[in-house]
Backbone as ProteinMPNN parsed JSONL, in Angstrom:
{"seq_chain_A": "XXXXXXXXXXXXXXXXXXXXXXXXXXXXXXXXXXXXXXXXXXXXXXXXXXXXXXXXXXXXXXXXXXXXXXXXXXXXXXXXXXXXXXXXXXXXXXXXXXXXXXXXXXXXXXXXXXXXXXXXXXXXXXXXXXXXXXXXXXXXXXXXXXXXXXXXXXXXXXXXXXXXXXXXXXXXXXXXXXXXXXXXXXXXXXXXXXXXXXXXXXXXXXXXXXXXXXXXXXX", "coords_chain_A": {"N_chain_A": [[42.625, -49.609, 53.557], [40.69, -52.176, 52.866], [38.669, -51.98, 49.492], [36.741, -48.879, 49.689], [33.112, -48.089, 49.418], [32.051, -45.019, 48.915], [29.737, -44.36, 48.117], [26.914, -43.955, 49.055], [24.783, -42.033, 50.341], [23.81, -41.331, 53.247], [23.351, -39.168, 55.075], [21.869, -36.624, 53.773], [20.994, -34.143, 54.318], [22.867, -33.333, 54.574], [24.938, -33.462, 52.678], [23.696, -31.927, 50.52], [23.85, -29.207, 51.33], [27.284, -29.151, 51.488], [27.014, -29.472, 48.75], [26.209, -27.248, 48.034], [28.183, -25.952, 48.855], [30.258, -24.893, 46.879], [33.161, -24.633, 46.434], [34.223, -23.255, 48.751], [34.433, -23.129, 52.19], [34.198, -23.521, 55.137], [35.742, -23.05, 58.198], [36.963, -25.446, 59.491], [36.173, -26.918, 62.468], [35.651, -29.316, 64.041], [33.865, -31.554, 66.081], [32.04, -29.272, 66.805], [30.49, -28.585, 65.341], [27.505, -28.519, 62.995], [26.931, -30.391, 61.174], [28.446, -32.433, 61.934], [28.513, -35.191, 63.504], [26.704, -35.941, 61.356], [27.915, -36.326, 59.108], [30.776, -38.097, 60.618], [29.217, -40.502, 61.322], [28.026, -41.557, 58.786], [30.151, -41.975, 56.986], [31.447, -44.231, 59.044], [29.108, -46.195, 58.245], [29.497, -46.498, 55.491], [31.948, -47.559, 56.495], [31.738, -49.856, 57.461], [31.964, -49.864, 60.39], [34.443, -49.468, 60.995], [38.294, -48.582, 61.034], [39.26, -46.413, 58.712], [41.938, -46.943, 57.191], [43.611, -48.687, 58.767], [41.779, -50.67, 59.563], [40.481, -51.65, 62.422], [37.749, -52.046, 64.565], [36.037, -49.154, 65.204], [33.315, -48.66, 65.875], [30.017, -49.566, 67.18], [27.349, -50.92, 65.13], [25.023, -50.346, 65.617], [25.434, -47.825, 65.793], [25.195, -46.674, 63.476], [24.159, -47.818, 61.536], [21.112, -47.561, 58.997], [18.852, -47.239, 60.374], [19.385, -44.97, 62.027], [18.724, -42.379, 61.159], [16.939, -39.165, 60.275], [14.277, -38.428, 57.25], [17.11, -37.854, 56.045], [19.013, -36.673, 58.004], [21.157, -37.507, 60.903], [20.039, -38.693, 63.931], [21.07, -39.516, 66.601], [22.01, -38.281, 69.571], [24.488, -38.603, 71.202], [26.503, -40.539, 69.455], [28.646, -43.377, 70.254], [31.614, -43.911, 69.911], [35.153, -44.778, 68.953], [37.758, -43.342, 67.752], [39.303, -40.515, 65.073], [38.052, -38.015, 62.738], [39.652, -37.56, 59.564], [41.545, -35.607, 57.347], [42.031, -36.882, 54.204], [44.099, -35.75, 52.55], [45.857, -33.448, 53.577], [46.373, -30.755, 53.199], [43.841, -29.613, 51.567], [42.389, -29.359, 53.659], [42.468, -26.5, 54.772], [41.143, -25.06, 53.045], [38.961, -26.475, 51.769], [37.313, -28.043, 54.09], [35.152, -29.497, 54.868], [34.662, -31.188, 52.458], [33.188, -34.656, 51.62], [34.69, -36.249, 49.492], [37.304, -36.311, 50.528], [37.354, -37.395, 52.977], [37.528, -39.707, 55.714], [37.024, -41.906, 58.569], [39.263, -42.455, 60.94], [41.378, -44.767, 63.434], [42.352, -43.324, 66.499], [44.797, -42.884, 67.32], [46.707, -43.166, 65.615], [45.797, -40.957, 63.805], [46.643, -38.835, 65.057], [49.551, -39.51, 65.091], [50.475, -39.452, 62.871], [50.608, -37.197, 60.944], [50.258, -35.87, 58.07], [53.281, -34.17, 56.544], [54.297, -34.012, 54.155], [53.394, -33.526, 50.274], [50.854, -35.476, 49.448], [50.055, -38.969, 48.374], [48.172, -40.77, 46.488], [47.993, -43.139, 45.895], [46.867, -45.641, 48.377], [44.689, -44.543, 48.763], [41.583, -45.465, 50.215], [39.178, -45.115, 48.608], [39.439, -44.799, 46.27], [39.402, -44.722, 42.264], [39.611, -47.781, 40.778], [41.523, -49.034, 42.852], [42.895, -51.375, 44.282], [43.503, -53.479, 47.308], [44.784, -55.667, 47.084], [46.723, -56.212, 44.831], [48.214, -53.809, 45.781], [49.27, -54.647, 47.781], [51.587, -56.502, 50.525], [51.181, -59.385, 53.144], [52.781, -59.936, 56.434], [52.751, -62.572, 57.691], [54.037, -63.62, 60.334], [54.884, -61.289, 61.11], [53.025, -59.519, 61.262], [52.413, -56.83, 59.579], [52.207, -54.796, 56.825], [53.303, -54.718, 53.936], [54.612, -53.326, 50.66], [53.723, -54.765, 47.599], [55.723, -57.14, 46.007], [55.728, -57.782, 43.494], [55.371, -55.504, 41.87], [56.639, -53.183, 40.494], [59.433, -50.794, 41.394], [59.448, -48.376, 41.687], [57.021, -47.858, 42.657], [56.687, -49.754, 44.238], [57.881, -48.304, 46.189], [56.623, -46.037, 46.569], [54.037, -46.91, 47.623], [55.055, -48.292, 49.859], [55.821, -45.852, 51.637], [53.348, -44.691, 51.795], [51.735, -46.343, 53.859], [53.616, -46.199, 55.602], [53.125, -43.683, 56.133], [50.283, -43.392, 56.565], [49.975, -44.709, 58.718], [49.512, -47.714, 59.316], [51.327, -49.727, 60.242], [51.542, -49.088, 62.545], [52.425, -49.203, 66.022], [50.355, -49.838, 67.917], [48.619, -50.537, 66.26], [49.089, -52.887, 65.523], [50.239, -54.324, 67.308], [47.162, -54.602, 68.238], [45.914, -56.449, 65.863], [47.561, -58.483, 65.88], [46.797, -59.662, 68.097], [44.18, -60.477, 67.788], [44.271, -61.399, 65.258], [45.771, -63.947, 65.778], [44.259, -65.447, 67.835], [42.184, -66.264, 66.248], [43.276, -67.041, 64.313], [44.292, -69.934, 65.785], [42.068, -70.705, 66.736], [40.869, -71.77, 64.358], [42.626, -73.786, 63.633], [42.131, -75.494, 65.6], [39.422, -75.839, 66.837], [37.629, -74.728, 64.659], [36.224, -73.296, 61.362], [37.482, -71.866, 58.552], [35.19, -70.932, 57.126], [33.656, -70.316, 59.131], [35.024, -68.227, 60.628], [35.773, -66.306, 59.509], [32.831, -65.189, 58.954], [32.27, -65.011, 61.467], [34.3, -62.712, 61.703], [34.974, -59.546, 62.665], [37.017, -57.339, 62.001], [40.407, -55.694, 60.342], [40.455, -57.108, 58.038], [41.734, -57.824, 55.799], [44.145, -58.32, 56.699], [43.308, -60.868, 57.176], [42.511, -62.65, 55.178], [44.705, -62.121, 53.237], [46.328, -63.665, 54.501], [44.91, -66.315, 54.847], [45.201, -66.661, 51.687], [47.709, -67.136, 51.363], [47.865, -69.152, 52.654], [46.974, -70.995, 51.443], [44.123, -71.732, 50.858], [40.904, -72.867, 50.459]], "CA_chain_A": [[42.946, -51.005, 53.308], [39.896, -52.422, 52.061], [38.33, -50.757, 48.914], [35.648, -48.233, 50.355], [32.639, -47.272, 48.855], [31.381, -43.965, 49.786], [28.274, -43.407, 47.292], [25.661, -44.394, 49.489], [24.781, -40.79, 51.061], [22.058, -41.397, 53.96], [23.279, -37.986, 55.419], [21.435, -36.275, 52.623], [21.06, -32.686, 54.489], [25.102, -32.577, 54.887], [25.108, -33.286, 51.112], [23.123, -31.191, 49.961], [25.178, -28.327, 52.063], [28.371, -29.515, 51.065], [27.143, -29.1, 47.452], [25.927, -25.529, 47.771], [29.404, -24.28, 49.334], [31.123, -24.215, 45.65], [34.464, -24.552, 46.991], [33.935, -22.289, 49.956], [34.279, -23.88, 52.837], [33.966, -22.614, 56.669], [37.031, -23.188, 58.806], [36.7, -27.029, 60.135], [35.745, -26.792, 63.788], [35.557, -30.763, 64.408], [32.606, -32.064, 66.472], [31.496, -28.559, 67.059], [29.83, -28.236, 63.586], [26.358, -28.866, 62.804], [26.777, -32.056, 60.522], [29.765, -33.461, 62.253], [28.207, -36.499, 63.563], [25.834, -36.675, 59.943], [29.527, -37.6, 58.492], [31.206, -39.317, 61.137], [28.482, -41.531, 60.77], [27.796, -41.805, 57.71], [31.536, -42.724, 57.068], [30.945, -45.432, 59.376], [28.338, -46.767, 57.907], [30.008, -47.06, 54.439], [33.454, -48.264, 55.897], [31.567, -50.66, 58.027], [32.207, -49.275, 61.298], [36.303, -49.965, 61.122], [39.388, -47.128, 60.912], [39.483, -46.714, 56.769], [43.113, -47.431, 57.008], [43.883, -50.145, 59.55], [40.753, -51.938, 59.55], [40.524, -51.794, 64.095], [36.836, -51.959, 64.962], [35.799, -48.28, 66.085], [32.294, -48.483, 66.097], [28.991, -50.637, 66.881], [26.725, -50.914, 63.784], [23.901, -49.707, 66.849], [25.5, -46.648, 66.061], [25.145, -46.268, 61.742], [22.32, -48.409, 60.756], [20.293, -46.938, 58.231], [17.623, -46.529, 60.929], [19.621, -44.062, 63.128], [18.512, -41.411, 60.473], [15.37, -39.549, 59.652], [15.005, -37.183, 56.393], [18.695, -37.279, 55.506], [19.634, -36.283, 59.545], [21.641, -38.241, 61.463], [19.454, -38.635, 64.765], [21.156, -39.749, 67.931], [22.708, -37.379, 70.355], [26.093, -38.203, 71.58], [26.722, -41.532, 69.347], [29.59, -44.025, 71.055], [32.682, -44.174, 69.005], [36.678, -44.379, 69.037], [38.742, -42.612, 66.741], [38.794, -39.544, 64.613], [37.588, -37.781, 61.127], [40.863, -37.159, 58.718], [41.148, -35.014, 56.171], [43.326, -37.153, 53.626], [45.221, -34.512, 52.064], [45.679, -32.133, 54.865], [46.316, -29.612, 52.148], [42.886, -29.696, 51.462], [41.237, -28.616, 54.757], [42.156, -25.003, 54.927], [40.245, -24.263, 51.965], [37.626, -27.649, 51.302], [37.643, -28.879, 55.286], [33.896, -30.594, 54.937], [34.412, -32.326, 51.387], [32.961, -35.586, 51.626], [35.571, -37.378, 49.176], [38.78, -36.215, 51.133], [37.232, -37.759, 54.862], [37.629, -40.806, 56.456], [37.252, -42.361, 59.759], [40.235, -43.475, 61.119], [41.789, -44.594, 64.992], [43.014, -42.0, 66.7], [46.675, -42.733, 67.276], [47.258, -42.789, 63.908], [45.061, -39.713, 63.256], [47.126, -37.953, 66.164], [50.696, -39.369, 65.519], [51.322, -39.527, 61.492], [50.671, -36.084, 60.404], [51.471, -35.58, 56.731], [53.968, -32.615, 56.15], [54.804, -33.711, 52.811], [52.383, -33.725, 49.43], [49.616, -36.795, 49.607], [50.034, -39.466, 47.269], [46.693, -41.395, 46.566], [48.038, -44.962, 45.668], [46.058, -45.871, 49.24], [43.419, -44.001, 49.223], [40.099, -46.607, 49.742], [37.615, -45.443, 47.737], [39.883, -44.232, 45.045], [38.901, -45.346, 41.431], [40.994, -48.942, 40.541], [42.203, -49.418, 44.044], [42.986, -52.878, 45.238], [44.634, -53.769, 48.402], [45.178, -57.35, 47.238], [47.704, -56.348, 43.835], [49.309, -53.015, 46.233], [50.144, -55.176, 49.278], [51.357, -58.246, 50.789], [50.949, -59.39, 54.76], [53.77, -60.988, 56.764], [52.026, -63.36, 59.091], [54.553, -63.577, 61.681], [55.272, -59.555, 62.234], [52.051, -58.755, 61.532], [52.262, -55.983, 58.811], [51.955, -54.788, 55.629], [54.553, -53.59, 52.943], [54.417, -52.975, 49.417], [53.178, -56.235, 46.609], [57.051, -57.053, 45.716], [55.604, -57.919, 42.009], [55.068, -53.841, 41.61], [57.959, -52.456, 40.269], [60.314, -50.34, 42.256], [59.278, -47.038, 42.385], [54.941, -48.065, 43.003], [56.347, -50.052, 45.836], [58.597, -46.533, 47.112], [55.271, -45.11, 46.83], [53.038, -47.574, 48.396], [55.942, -47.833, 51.366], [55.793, -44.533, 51.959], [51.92, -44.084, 52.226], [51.802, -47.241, 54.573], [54.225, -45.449, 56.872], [52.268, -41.725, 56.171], [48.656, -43.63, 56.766], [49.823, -45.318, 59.749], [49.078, -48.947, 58.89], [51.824, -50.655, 60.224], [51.911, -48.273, 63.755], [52.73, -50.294, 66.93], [49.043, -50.003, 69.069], [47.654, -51.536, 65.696], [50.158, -54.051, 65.076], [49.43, -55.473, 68.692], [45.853, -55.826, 68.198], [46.221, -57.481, 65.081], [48.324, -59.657, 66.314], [45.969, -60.317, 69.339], [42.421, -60.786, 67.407], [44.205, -62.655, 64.067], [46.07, -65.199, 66.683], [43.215, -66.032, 67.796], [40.997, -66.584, 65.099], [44.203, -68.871, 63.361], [44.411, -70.76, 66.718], [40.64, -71.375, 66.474], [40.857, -72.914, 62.639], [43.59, -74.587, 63.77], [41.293, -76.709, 66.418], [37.939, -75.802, 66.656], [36.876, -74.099, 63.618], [36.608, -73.571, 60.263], [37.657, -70.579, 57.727], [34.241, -69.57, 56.702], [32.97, -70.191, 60.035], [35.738, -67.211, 61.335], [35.352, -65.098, 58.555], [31.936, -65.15, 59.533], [32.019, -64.013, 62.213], [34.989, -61.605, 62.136], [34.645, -57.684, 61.961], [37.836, -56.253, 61.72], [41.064, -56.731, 60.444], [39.831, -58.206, 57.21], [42.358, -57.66, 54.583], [45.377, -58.924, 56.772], [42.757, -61.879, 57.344], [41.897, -62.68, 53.518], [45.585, -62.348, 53.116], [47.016, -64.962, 55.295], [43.946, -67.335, 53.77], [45.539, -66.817, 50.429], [48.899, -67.532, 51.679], [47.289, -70.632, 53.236], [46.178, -71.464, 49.908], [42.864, -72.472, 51.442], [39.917, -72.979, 49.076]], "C_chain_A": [[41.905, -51.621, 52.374], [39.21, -51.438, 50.976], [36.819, -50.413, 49.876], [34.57, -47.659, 49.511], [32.021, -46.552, 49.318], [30.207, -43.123, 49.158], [26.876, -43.405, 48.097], [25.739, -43.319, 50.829], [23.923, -40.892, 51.647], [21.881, -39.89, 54.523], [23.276, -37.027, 54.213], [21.406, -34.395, 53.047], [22.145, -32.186, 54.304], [25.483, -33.009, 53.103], [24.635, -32.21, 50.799], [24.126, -29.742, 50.669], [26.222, -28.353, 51.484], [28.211, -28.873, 49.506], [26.947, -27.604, 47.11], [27.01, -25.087, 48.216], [30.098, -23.932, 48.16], [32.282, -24.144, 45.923], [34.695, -23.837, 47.866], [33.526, -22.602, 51.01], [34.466, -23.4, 54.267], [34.733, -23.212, 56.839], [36.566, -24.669, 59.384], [37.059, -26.437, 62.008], [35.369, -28.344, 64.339], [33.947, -30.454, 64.591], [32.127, -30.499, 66.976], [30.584, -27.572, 65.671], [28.636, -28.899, 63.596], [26.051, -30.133, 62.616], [27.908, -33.067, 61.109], [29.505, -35.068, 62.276], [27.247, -36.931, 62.298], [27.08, -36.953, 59.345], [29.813, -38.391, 58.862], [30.381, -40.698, 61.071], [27.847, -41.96, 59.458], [29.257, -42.827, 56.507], [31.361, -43.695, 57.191], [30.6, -46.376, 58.749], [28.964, -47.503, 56.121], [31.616, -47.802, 54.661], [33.033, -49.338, 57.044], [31.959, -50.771, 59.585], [34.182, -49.703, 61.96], [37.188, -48.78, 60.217], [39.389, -47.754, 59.031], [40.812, -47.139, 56.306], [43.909, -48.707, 57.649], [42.863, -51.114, 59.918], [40.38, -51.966, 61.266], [39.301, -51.327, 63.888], [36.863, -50.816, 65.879], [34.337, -47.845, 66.034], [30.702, -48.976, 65.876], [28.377, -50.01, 65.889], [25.55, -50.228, 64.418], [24.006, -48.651, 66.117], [25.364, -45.902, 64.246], [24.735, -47.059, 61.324], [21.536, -47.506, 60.204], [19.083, -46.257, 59.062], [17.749, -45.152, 62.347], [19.219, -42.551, 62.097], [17.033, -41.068, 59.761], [15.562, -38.256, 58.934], [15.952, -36.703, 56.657], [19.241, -37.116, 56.675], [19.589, -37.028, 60.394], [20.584, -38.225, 63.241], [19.876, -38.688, 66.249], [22.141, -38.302, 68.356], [23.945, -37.079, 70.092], [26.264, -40.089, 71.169], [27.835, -42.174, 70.467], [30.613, -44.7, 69.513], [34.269, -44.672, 69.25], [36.649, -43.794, 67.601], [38.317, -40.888, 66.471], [38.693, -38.784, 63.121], [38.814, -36.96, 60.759], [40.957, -37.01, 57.781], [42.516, -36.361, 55.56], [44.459, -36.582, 53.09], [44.839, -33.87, 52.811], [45.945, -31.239, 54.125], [44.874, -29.157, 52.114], [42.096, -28.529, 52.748], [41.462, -27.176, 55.065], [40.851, -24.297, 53.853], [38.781, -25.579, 51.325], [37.792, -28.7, 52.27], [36.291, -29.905, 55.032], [33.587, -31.437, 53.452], [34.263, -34.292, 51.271], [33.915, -37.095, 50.934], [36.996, -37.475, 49.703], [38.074, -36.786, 52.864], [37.151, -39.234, 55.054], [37.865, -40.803, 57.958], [38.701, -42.975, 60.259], [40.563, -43.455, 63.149], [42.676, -43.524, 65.338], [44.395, -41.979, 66.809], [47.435, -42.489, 66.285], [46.817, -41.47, 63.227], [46.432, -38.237, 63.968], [48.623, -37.815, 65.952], [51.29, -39.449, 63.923], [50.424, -38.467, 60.259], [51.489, -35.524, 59.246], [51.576, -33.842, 56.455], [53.984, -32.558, 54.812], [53.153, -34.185, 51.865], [51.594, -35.422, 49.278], [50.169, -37.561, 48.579], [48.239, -40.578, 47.241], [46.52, -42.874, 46.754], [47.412, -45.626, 46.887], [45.022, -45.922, 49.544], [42.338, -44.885, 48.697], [39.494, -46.352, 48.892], [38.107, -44.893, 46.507], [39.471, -45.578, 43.73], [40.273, -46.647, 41.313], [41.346, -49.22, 41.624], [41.782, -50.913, 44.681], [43.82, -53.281, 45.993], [45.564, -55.165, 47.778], [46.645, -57.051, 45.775], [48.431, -55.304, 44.196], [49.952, -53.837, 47.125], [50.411, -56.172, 49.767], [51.297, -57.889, 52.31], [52.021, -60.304, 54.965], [52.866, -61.61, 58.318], [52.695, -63.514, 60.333], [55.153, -62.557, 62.232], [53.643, -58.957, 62.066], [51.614, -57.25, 60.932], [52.572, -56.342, 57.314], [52.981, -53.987, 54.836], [53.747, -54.153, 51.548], [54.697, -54.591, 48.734], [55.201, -56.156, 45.825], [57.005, -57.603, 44.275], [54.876, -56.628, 41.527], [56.166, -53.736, 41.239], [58.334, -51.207, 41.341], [59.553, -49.501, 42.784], [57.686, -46.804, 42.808], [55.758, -48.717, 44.011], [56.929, -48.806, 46.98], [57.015, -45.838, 47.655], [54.364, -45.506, 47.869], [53.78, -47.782, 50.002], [55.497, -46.774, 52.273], [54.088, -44.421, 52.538], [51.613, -45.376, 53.374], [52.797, -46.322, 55.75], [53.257, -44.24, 57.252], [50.949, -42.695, 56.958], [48.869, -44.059, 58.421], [49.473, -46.782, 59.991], [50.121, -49.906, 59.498], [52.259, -49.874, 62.147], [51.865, -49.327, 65.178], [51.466, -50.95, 67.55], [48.454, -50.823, 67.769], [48.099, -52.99, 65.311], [49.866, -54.852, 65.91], [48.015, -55.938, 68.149], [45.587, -56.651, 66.86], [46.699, -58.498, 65.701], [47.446, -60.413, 66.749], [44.901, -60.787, 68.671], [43.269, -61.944, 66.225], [44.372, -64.112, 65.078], [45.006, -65.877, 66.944], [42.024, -66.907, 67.378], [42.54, -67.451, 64.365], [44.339, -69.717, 64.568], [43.166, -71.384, 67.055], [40.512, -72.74, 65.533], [41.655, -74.147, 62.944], [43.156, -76.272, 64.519], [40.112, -76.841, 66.922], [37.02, -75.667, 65.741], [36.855, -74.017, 62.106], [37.159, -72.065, 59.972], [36.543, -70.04, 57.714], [33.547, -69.781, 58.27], [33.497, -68.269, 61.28], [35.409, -66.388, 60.513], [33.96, -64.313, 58.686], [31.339, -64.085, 60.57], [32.982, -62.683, 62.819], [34.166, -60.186, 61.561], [35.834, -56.956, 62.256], [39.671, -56.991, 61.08], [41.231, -57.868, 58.674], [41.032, -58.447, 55.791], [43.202, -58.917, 54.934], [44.344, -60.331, 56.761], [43.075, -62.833, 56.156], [43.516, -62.998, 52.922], [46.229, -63.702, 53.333], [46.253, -66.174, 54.704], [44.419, -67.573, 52.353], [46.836, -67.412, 50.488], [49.337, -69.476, 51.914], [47.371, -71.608, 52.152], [44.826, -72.255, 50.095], [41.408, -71.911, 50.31], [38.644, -72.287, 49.679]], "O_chain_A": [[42.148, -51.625, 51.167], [39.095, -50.25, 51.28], [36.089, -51.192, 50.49], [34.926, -46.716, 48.805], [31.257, -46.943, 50.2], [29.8, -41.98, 49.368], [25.873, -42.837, 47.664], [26.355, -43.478, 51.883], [22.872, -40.651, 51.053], [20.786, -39.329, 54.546], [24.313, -36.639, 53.677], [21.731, -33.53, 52.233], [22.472, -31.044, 53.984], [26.532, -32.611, 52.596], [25.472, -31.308, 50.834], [25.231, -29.546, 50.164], [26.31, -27.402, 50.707], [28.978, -28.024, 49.053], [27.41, -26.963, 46.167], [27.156, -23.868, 48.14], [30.607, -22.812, 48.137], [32.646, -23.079, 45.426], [35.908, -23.631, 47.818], [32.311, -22.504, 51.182], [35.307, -22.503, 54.206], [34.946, -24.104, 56.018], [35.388, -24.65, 59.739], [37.974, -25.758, 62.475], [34.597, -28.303, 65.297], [33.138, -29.762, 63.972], [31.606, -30.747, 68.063], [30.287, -26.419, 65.358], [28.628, -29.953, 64.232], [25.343, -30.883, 63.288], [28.129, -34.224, 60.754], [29.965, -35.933, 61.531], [26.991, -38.126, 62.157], [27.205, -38.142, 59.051], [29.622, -39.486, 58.335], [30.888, -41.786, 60.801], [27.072, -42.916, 59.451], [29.247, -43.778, 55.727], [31.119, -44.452, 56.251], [31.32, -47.352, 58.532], [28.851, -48.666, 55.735], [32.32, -48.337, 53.805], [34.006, -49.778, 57.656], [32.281, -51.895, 59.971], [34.729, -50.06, 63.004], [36.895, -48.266, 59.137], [39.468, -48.833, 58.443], [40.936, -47.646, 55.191], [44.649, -49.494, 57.059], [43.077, -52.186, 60.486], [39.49, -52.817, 61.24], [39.225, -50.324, 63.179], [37.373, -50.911, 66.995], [34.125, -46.638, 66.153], [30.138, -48.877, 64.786], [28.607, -48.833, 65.611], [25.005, -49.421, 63.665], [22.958, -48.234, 65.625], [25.461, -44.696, 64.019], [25.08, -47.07, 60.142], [21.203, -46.559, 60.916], [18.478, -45.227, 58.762], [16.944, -44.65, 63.131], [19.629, -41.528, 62.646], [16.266, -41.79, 59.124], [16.297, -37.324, 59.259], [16.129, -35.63, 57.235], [20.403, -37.503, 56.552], [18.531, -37.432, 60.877], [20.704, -37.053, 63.598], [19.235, -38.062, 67.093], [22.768, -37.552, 67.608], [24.511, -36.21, 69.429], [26.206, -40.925, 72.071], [27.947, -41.562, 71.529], [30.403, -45.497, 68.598], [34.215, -45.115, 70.398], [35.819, -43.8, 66.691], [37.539, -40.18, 67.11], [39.532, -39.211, 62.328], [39.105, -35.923, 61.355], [40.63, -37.879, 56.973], [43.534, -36.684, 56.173], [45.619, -36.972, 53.223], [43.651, -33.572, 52.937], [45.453, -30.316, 54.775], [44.707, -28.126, 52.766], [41.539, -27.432, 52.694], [40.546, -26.62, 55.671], [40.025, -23.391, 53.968], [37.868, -25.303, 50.547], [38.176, -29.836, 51.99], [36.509, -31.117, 55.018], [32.597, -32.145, 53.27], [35.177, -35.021, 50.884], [33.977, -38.255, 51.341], [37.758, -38.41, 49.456], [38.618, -36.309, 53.86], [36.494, -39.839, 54.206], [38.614, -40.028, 58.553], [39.081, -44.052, 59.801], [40.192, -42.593, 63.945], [43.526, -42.972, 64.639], [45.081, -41.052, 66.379], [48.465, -41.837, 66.111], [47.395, -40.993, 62.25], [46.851, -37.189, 63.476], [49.226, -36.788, 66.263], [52.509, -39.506, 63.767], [49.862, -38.765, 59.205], [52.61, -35.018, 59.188], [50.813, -32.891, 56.287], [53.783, -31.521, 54.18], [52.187, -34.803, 52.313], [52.265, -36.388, 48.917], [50.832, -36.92, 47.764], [47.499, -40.843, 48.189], [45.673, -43.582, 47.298], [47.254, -46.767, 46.452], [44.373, -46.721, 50.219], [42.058, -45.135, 47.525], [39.097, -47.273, 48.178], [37.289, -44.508, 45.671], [39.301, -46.781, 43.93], [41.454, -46.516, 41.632], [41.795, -50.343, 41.393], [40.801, -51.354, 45.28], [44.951, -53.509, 45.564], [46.725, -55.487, 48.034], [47.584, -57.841, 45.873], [49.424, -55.168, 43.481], [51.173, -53.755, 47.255], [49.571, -57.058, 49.611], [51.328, -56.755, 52.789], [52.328, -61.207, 54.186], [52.563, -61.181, 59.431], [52.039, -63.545, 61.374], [55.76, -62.535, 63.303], [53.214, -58.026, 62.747], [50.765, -56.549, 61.482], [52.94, -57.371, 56.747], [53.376, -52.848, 55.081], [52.816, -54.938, 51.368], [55.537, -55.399, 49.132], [55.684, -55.171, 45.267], [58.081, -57.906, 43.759], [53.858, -56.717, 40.84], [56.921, -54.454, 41.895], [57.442, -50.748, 42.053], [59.025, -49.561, 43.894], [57.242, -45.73, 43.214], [55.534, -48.113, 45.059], [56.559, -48.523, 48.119], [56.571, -45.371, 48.704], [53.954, -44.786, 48.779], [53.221, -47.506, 51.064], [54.947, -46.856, 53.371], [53.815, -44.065, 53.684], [50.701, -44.826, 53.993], [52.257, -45.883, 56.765], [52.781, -43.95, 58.35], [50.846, -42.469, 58.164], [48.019, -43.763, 59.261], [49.075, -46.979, 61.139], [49.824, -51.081, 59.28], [53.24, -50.266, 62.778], [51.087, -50.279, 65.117], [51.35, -52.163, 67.729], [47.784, -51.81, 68.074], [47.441, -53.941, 64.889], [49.341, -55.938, 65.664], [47.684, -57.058, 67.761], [44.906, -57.662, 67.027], [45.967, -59.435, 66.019], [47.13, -61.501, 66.268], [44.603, -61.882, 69.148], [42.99, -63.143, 66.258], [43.561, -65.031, 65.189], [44.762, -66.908, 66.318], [41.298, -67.77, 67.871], [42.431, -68.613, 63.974], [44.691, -70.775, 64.046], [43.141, -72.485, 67.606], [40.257, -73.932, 65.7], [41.382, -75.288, 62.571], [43.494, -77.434, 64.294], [39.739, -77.895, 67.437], [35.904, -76.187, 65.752], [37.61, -74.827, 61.569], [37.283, -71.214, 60.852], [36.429, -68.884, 58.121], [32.595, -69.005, 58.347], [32.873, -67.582, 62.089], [34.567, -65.574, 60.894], [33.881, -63.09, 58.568], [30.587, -63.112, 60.624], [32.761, -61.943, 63.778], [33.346, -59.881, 60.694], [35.673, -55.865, 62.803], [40.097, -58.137, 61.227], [41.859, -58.888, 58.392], [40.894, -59.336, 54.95], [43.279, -59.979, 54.317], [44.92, -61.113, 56.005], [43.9, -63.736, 56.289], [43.664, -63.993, 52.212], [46.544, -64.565, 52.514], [46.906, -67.02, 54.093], [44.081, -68.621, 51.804], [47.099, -68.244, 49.62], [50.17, -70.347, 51.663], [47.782, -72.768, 52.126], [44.57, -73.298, 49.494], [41.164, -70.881, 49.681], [37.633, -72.147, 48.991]]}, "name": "protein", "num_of_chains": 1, "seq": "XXXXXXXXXXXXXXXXXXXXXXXXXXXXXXXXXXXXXXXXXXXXXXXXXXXXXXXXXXXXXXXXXXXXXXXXXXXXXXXXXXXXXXXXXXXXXXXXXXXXXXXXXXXXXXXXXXXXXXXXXXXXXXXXXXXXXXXXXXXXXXXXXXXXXXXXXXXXXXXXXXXXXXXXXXXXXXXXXXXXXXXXXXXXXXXXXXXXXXXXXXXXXXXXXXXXXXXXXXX"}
């Protein structure tokens, strides 16, 4: 959803690794791999501890702060998370499972229940070059999802459809808590609060947020 940037490498040992395999890549074994948690957190840390595709808060900042790491290696034990690490092109992971620009964090239901069979398309993908949520997508404030910018021409919104269904972005468990956290925060503005005072202090969520504000036409 939001663009992601993923240059800022604190897990510097699992780089450096990564760069010596040459396209040769050991069978992906999840969290039973050396660097697992020097990604998963490191991820984190660049997607702000929220799923790279639906934005749902899966993990305190406690847990990927710059200071949980010493020379390049991620330090704590058994961090505290939800979700789980997804290759984007599942093509990919038989043969380049630990490549740093195909991974993202995301919640697990969506990791678990929208398993792409068919070939990837990218038009989604966060940290891809050019990528802006705000000229692929619009938000409908009263269902609570996201479809394709209806000033795209046809076959970019087919596309962008499509990867919105594939990514999981519009899946029921996230649709609720959207619902539940935006409500909230517009029923605030509405009589306690302000915009930048919510914005403020939100952390997740942020696109459809930013959206609805534009909709608003609020300054």
């Amino acid at each position: 959803m939001r663009k992601i940037d993923k240059s800022h490498i604190i897990s510097t040992e699992y780089k450096v690794w990564e760069s010596s395999l040459q396209g040769k890549h050991p069978n992906y074994t999840s969290s039973n791999h050396k660097f697992y948690y020097d990604i998963v957190m490191n991820l984190f840390h660049c997607q702000g501890g929220v799923c790279a595709y639906t934005e749902v808060l899966l993990c305190s900042e406690d847990y990927y702060s710059t200071n949980c790491w010493h020379n390049g290696k991620y330090t704590i034990d058994n961090p505290q998370f939800f979700g789980a690490l997804d290759h984007f092109d599942p093509a990919l992971k038989k043969n380049r499972a630990w490549a740093w620009d195909n991974l993202f964090m995301v919640q697990k239901d969506i990791n678990d229940k929208h398993k792409r069979e068919s070939p990837v398309d990218d038009i989604l993908k966060p940290d891809r070059e050019g990528y802006d949520p705000f000229l692929l997508l619009e938000y409908d404030e009263k269902l609570h999802i996201f479809f394709a910018n209806v000033n795209q021409e046809e076959s970019l919104q087919e596309r962008i459809n499509t990867m919105i269904l594939t990514l999981g972005i519009n899946h029921s468990t996230i649709v609720k808590k959207r619902k539940e956290h935006l409500s909230s925060i517009f029923e605030k503005i509405n009589f306690i609060s302000t915009w930048q005072e919510e914005e403020t202090k939100n952390y997740q969520f942020f696109t459809a947020l930013t959206m609805f504000k534009q909709m608003k036409q609020v300054d």
